[in-house]
C-alpha positions as CSV (number, residue, x, y, z in Angstrom):
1,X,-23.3,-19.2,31.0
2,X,-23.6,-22.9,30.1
3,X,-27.1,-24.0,29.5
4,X,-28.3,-27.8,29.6
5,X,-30.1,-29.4,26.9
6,X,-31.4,-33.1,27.0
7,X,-30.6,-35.4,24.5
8,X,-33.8,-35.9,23.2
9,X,-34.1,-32.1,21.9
10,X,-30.7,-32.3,20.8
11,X,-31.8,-32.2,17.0
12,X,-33.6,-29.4,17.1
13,X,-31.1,-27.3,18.8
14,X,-30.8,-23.8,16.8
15,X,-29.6,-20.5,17.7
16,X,-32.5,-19.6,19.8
17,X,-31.9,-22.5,21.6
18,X,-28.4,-20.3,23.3
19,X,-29.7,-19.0,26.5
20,X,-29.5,-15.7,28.2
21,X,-25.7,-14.2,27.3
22,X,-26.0,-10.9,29.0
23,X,-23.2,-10.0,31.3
24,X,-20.4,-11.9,29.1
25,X,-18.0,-11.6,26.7
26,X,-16.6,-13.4,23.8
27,X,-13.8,-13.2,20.8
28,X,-14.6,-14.5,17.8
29,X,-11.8,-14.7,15.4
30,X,-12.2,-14.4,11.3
31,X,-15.4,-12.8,12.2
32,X,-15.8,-10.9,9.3
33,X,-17.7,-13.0,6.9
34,X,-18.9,-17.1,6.8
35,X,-19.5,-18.9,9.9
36,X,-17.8,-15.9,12.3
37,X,-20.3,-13.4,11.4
38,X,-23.1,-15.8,12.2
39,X,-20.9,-16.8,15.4
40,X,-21.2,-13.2,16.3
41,X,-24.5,-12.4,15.1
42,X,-26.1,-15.4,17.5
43,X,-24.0,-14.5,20.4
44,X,-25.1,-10.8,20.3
45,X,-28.3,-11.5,19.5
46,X,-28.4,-13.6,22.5
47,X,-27.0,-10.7,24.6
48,X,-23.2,-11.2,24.8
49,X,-20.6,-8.4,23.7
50,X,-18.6,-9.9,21.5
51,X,-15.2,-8.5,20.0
52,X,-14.5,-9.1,16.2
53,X,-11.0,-10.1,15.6
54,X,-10.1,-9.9,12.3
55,X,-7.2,-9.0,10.0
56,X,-9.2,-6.4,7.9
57,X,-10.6,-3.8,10.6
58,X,-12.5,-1.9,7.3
59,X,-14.1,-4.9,6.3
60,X,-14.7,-5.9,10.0
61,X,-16.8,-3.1,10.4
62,X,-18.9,-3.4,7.6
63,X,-19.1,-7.2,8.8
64,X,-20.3,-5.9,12.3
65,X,-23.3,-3.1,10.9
66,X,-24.9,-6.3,10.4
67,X,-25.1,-6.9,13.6
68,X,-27.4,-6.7,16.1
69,X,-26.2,-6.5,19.1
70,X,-23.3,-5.5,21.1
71,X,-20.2,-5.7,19.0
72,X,-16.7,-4.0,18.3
73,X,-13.9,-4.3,16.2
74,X,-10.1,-5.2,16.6
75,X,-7.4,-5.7,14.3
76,X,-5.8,-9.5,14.4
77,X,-3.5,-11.3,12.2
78,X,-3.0,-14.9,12.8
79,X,0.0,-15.3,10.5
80,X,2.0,-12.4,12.3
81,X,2.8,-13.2,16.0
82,X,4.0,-10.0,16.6
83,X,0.1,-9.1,15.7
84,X,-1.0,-12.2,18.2
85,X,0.6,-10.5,20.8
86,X,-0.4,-7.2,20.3
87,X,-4.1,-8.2,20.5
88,X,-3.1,-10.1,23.6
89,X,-1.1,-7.8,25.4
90,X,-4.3,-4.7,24.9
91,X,-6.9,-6.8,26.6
92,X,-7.9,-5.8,30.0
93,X,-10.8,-7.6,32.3
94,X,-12.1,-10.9,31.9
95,X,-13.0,-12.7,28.8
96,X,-15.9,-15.4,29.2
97,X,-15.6,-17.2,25.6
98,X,-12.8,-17.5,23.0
99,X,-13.9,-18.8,19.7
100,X,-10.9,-19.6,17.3
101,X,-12.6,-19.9,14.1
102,X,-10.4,-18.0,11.8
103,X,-8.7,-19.8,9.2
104,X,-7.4,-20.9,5.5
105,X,-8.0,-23.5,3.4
106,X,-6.4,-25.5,0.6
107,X,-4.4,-22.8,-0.7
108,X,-0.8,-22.3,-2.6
109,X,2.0,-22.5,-0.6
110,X,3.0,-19.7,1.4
111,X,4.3,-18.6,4.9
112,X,3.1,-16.1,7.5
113,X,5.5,-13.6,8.1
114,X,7.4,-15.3,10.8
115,X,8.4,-18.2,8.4
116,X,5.6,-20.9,9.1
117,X,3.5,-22.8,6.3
118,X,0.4,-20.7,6.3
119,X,-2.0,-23.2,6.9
120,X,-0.3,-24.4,10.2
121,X,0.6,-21.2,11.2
122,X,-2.8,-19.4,10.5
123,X,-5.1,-22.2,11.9
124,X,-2.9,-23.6,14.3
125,X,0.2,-21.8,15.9
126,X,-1.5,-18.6,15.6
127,X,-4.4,-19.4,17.3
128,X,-2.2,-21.5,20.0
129,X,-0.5,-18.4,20.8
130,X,-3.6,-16.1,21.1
131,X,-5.1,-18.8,23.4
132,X,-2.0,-19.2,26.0
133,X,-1.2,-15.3,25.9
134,X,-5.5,-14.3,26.9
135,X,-5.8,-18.1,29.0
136,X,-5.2,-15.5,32.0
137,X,-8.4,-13.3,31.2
138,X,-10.5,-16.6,30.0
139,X,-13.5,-17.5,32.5
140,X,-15.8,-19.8,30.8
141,X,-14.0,-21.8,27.7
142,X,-11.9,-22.2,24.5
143,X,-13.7,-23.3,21.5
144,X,-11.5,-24.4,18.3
145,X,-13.0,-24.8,14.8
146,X,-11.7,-27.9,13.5
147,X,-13.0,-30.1,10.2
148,X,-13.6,-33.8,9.1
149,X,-10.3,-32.8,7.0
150,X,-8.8,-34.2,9.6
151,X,-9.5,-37.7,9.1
152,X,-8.5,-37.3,5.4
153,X,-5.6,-40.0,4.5
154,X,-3.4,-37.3,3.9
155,X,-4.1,-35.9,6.9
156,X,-4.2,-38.3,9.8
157,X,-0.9,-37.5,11.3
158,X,1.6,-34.3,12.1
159,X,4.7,-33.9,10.1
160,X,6.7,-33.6,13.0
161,X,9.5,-34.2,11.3
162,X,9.2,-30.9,8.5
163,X,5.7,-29.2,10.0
164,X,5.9,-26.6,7.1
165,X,6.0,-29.2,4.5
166,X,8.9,-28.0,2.8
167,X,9.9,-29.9,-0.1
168,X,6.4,-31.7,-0.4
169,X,3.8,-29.3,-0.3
170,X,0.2,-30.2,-0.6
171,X,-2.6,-28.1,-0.3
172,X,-5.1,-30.3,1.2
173,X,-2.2,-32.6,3.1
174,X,-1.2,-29.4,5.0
175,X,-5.0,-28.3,5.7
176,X,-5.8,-31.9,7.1
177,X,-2.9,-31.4,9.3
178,X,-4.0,-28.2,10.4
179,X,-7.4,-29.5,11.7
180,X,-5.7,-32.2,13.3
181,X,-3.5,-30.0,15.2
182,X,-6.7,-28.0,16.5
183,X,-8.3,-31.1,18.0
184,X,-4.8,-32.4,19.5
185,X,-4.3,-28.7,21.0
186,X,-7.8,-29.2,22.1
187,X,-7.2,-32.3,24.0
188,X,-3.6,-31.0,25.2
189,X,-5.5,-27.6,26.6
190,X,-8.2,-29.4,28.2
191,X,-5.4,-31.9,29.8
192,X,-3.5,-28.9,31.5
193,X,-6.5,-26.6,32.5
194,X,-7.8,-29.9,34.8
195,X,-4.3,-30.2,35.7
196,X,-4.0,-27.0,36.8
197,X,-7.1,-26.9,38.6
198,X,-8.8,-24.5,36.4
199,X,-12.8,-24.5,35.9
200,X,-11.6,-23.1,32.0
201,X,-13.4,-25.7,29.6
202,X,-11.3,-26.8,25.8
203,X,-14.1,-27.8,23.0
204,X,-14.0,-28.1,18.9
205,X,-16.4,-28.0,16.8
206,X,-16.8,-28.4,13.0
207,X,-19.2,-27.1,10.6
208,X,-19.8,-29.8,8.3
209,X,-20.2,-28.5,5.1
210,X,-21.2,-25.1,5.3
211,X,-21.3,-22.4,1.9
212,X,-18.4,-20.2,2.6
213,X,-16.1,-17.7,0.8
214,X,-13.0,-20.5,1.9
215,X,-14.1,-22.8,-0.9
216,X,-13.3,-20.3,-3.3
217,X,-9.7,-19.7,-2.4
218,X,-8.8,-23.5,-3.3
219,X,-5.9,-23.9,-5.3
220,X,-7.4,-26.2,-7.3
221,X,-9.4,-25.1,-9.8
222,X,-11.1,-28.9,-10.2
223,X,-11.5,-28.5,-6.4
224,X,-13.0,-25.3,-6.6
225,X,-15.6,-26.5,-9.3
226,X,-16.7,-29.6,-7.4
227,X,-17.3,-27.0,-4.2
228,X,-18.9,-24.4,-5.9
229,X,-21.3,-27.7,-7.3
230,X,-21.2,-29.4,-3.8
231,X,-22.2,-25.7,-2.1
232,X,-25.2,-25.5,-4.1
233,X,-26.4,-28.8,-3.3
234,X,-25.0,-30.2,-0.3
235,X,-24.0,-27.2,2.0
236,X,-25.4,-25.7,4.7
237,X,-25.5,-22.0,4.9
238,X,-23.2,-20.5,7.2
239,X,-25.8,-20.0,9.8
240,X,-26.8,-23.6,10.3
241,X,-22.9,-24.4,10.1
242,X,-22.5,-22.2,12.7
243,X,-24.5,-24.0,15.0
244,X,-22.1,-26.7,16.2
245,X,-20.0,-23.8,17.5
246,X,-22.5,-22.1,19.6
247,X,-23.8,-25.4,20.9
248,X,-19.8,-26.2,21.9
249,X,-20.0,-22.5,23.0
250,X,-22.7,-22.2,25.3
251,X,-24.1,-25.6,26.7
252,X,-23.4,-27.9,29.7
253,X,-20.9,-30.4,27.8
254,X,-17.5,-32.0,29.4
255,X,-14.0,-30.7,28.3
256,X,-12.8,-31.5,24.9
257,X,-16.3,-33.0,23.8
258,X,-15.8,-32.0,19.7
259,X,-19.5,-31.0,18.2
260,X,-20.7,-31.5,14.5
261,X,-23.7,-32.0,12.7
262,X,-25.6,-35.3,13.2
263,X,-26.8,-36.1,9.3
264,X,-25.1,-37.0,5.9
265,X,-21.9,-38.1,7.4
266,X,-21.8,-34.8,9.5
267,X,-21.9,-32.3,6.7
268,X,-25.3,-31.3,7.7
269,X,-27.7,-31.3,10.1
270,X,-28.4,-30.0,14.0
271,X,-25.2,-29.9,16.8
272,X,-24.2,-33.0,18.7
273,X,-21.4,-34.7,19.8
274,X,-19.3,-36.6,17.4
275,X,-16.1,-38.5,17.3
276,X,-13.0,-38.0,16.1
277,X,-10.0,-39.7,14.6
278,X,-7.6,-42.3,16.9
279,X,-4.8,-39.7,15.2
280,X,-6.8,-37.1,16.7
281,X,-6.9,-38.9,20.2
282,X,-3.4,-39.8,20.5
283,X,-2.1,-37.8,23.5
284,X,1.3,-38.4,23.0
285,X,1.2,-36.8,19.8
286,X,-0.8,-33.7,21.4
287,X,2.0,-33.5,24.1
288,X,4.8,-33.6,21.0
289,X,2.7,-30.8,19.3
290,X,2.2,-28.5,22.2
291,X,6.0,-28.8,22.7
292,X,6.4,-28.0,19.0
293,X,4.1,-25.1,19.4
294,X,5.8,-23.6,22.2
295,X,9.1,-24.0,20.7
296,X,8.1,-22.6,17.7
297,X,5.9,-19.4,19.0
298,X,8.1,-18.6,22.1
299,X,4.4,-18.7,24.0
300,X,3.8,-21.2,27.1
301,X,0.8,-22.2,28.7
302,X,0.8,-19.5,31.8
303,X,0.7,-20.5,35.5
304,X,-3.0,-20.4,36.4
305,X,-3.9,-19.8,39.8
306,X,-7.4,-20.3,41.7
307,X,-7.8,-16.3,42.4
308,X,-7.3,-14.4,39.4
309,X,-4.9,-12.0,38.8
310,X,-5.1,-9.9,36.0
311,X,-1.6,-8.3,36.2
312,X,-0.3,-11.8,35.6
313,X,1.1,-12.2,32.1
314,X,2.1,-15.9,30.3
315,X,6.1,-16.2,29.8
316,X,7.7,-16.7,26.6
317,X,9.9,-19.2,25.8
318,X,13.2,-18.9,24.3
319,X,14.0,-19.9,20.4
């Protein structure tokens, strides 16, 4: 349930600012800890029953006893399709909100088990798979966690040509490129839910800066002492840098708008709309990397209909 909010209250917008969320349902994935436990914690607060996807199902119940509210647990792994599908294929009813917020950041190079860069494949392809494969069960909207990485030099383009960065590996070039890709699948989603007729809404959002376990995992150890610093004195905590997601999640905006904080260069501050890179505008590119997702997860954006049908189930694609 969408809920206005007029611009001139817009920077005081908080969590109690949601609205009435009885009656609907959301996903939150990487809900265990950081800004998806204070995803879930607001939504549920606010009413909704919200579903915890995470890899760990022992820790994601310990995550959701600190919850109060209406949750449950269920076991996801981004970076194993086979584990996409799975969660997919088990849902039954209707789904108001999916929140893709999982996702890894600056680490060594690695793959998921199906071969991908783990970056791209956790925050991007896996996620692009979980969102085609439960499109048919969405009612309300798709919201993507993205990050100002994506403007990074580094980072202002897809590797179309070698996506898993084989041969020149960076940690931060291939997170920058896996925030890109979540606002160009943003844009790319939004484009073929209007074409398709569908009242389904595509946001992003970005945290800012927000104190999370993620800036620990760097593979840097430089990096990881100018976070720890930058943490301490910059960050938000992961409740305020949740906010941008719940205000993308739950109020009257247009498709594709992307939310982030409005002060200190967006790493802090109260939800609003906020722009994004021409790289992360470009719709050719997002049709090239939508193709590129399809080929490379064997999932296609379903056939979308104006009376539901929940027997209907999206088609793979051959690879």
């Amino acid at each position: 349930m969408a809920t206005k909010h007029s611009a001139d209250q817009n920077s005081k917008w908080n969590a109690g600012d949601i609205g009435d969320q009885r009656g609907r349902t959301a996903v939150v994935t990487g809900a265990n800890s950081g800004l998806g436990i204070a995803t879930v914690d607001a939504l549920a607060r606010a009413g909704a029953h919200v579903v915890l996807a995470v890899r760990d199902p022992k820790r994601g119940e310990a995550a959701a006893l600190t919850v109060n509210g209406s949750v449950e647990v269920r076991r996801l792994d981004l970076a194993d399709l086979a584990s996409v599908r799975e969660f997919a294929a088990s849902w039954r009813g209707e789904l108001d909100l999916l929140i893709n917020n999982a996702g890894v950041m600056n680490i060594p190079e690695a793959s998921t088990k199906d071969g991908f860069e783990m970056q791209f494949g956790t925050n991007h392809l896996g996620h692009f798979a979980l969102t085609n494969l439960l499109l048919p069960h969405i009612t309300d909207r798709v919201v993507t966690v993205s990050l100002g990485a994506h403007k990074m030099p580094r980072g202002n383009r897809i590797h179309f040509e070698n996506l898993n960065l084989a041969g020149e590996y960076s940690p931060m070039a291939a997170y920058s490129q896996s925030k890109l890709a979540n606002l160009l699948f943003t844009l790319e989603l939004q484009s073929r839910l209007a074409a398709a007729g569908s009242s389904v809404r595509a946001l992003a959002a970005h945290p800012g800066w927000a104190a999370t376990n993620l800036q620990s995992r760097d593979a840097s150890v430089l990096r990881r002492t100018l976070m720890a610093a930058g943490n301490r004195f910059v960050a938000q905590d992961n409740r305020a840098g949740a906010l941008p997601t719940l205000y993308a999640a739950t109020q009257d905006l247009p498709g594709a708008s992307y939310v982030g904080p409005d002060g200190l260069g967006e790493m802090r501050g109260a939800p609003t709309l906020v722009g994004r890179s021409a790289a992360a505008s470009d719709p050719v590119s997002a049709v090239r990397l939508w193709a590129a997702s399809e080929e490379l997860t064997g999932v296609t954006f379903p056939r979308l209909e104006s009376e539901r049908n929940q027997s209907w189930t999206p088609q793979a694609v051959s690879v």
